[in-house]
C-alpha positions, 0 to 999 in steps of 0.5 A, spaced: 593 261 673 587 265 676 580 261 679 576 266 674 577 271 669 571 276 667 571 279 660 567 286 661 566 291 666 559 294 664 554 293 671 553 285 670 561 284 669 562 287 675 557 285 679 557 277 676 565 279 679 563 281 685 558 276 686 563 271 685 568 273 690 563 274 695 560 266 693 568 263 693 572 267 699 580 267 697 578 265 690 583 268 685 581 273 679 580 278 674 576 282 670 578 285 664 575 290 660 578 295 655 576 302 656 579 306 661 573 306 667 568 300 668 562 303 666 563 307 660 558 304 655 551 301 656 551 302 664 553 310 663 548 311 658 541 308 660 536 313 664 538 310 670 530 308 671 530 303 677 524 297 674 519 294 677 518 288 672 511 291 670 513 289 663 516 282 662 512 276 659 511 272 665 517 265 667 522 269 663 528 270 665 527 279 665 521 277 669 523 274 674 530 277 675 528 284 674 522 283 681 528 280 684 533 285 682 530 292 684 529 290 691 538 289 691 538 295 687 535 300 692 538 295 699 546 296 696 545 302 694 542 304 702 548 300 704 553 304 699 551 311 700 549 311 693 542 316 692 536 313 689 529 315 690 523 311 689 518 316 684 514 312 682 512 310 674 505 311 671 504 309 665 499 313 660 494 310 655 492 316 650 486 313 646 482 307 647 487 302 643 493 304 648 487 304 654 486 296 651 493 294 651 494 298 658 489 293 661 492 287 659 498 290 662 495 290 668 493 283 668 501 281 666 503 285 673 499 282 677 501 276 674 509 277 675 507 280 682 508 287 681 504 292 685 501 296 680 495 301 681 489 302 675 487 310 675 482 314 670 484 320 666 481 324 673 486 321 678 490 321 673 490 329 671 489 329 679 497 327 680 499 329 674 496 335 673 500 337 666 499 330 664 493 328 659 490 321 659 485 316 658 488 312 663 494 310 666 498 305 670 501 308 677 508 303 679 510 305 686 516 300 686 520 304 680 525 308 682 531 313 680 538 312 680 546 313 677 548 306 674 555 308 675 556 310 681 553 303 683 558 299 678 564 303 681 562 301 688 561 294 686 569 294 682 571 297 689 568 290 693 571 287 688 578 290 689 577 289 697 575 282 696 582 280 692 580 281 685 584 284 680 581 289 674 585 291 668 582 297 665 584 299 658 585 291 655 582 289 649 580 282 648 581 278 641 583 272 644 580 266 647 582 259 647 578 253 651 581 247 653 579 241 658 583 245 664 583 251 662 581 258 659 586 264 656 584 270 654 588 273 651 590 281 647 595 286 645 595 288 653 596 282 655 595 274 657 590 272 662 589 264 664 583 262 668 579 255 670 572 258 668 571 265 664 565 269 663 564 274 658 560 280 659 561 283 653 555 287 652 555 291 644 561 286 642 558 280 645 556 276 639 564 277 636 566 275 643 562 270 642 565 268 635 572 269 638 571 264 643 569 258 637 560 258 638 556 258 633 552 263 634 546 264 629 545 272 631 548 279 631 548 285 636 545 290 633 545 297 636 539 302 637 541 309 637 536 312 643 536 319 643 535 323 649 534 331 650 534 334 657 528 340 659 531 346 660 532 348 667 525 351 668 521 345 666 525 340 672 519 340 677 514 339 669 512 332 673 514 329 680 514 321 677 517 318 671 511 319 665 512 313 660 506 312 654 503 304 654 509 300 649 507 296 643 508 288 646 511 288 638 517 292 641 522 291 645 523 299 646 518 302 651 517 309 648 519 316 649 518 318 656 519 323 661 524 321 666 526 325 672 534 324 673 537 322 680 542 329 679 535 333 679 535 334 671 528 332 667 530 328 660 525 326 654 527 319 651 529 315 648 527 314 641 531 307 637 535 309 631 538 305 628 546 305 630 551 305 624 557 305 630 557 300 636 560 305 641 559 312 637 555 316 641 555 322 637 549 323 632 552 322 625 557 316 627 559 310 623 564 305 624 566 300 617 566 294 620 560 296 624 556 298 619 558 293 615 556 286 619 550 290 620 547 290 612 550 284 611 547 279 616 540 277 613 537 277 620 537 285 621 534 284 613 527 281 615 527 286 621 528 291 617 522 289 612 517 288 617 518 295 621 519 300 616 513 304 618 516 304 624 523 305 622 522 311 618 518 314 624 524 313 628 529 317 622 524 322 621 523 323 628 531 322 629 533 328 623 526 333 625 525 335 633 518 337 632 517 329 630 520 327 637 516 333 641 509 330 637 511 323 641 511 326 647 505 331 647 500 325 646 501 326 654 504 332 655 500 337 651 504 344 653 511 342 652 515 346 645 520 345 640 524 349 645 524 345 650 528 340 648 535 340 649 541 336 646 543 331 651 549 324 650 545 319 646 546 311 649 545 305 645 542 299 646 545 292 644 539 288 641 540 281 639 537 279 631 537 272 630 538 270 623 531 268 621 529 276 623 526 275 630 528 279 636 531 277 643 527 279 648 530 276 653 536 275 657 540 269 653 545 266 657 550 260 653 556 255 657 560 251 654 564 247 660 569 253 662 565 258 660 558 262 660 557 267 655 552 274 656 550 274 649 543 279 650 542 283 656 538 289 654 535 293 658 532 292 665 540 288 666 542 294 670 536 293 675 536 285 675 544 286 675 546 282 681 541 277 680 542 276 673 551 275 676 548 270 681 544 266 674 551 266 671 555 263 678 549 258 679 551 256 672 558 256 673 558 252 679 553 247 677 
């Protein structure tokens, strides 16, 4: 029997496993994922932005762990060899009902304890020259990074410390008694005293296979990205986001500069019709049909369909997407834009319609369930592991 089992090996399975290890030395463990690399799904297909915490309703747990998180980001990747680069973010407003909503943000950092710097359109276009704004946000603190190489250098700490990772297991299994837990599937049965589940885009069915009651679904946003051709990579030296609709939980199209020295545009959040299918078009049955059958997804569908349909359409047509990204960066064309791997986004819809915005954490008494960890989770990776260890050894 092992000490801990871990289910997912995405970059908070990971790093909850090697922080676990590293808070009980000569503990016995094994995390259990079932693709073939730790990794593969929301961690390899994020924009690799290292966040500052700028956005977060102030006391939640996003707020708090994402402050703490890009600090441990920066200073494990110095240790471990792993290139980053601190870019910097600004935020642009375009009109003067972004410029509005830029200011309460403002106020939001200073109350989350984010350096932040307020610029005019003449400062602005003075850093940025090829950027156009009525004002805008600079966060010095935002950096970029490759999440994939920071959870392959976590599952090596893992090894070094002792754990065990068995790659390409599924999990359909899990039964909790008084002493024990046993995850189990067709590669095998595994017994432990306490059991995380870090699961990710599959996270509520792990959660109905454990017996919670859940009264959510994960849905999955497509977030579409492009890639500017090779001549366009110096278009701008920082990342370039617009001012986000507090109504939302996706922070808009964005001009990101890539850590391999690419330039990307992205993403958009399209409804996914597959939990994992990354390629445009991609529909699996049994996704689609947990998604138009829950009453949740139902009343989100109902109160964005404005929105909705301009994702669609900007999705289906490039020249909708480009006229996101002129608002600020006037000069780029259809031509521009590239075609690039997609990410999807696990987002957790409540049944009444609501969605979850922060990180949601659930235990029983062996047990502590991840049930929503959307972005910044890769940023606040080990603090969000140290939350669930506290809650374990509580």
């Amino acid at each position: 029997m092992y000490d801990y089992c871990v289910i997912g090996g995405g970059i908070v399975g990971v790093a909850t496993a090697h922080r676990l290890l590293d808070r009980h030395p000569g503990a016995s463990l094994v995390l259990v994922e079932k693709a073939a690399e730790p990794g593969t799904h929301q961690t390899g297909h994020n924009s690799g932005v290292i966040h500052s915490g700028i956005y977060y309703e102030p006391g939640s747990l996003k707020a708090r762990l994402c402050v703490a998180g890009a600090e441990w980001t920066k200073k494990f990747a110095a240790a471990h060899d792993i290139p980053f680069r601190e870019c910097g973010k600004l935020l642009v407003a375009t009109d003067a009902a972004e410029h509005a909503r830029m200011l309460a943000l403002y106020e939001r950092s200073v109350t989350n304890g984010v350096e932040v710097e307020l610029l005019d359109a003449a400062e602005l276009r003075r850093r940025e020259p090829r950027i156009t704004g009525v004002g805008a946000l600079f966060v010095a603190a935002t950096g970029i990074i490759d999440y994939g190489k920071v959870t392959r250098a976590l599952a090596q700490r893992v090894r070094d410390a002792g754990g065990q990772i068995v790659l390409g297991a599924e999990v359909t299994g899990i039964s909790e008694t008084d002493t024990e837990v046993i995850v189990s599937g067709p590669a095998g049965q595994w017994r432990a005293r306490n059991l995380v589940v870090c699961a990710g885009l599959q996270a509520d069915r792990m959660a109905r296979i454990a017996g919670l009651e859940v009264d959510f679904r994960i849905v999955p946003f497509r977030g579409e990205y492009y890639q500017l051709p090779s001549h366009r990579k110096d278009l701008v030296s920082t990342l370039i986001y617009p001012i986000p609709d507090p109504e939302l939980p996706f922070l808009g199209v964005h001009l990101s500069p890539t850590i391999d020295g690419e330039l990307t545009v992205g993403p958009n959040a399209v409804l996914g019709l597959a939990r994992e299918g990354y390629r445009k078009g991609s529909v699996n049955l049994r996704d689609a049909r947990e998604i138009l059958g829950f009453p949740g997804f139902h009343k989100v569908a109902r109160a964005n369909v404005r929105t909705g349909l301009e994702e669609m359409r900007n999705s289906l047509f490039k020249r909708g997407y480009l006229a996101e990204c002129r608002r600020y960066c006037p000069e780029l064309t259809v031509s521009d834009l590239l075609p690039r791997e997609a990410g999807i986004r696990a987002q957790a819809v409540l049944r009444d319609g609501t969605l979850v915005h922060d990180f949601l954490i659930e235990r029983t008494p062996r047990s502590v369930h991840v049930l929503n960890a959307p972005s910044p989770a890769a940023t606040s990776a080990l603090p969000i592991a140290d939350h669930i260890v506290a809650n374990l050894d509580d």
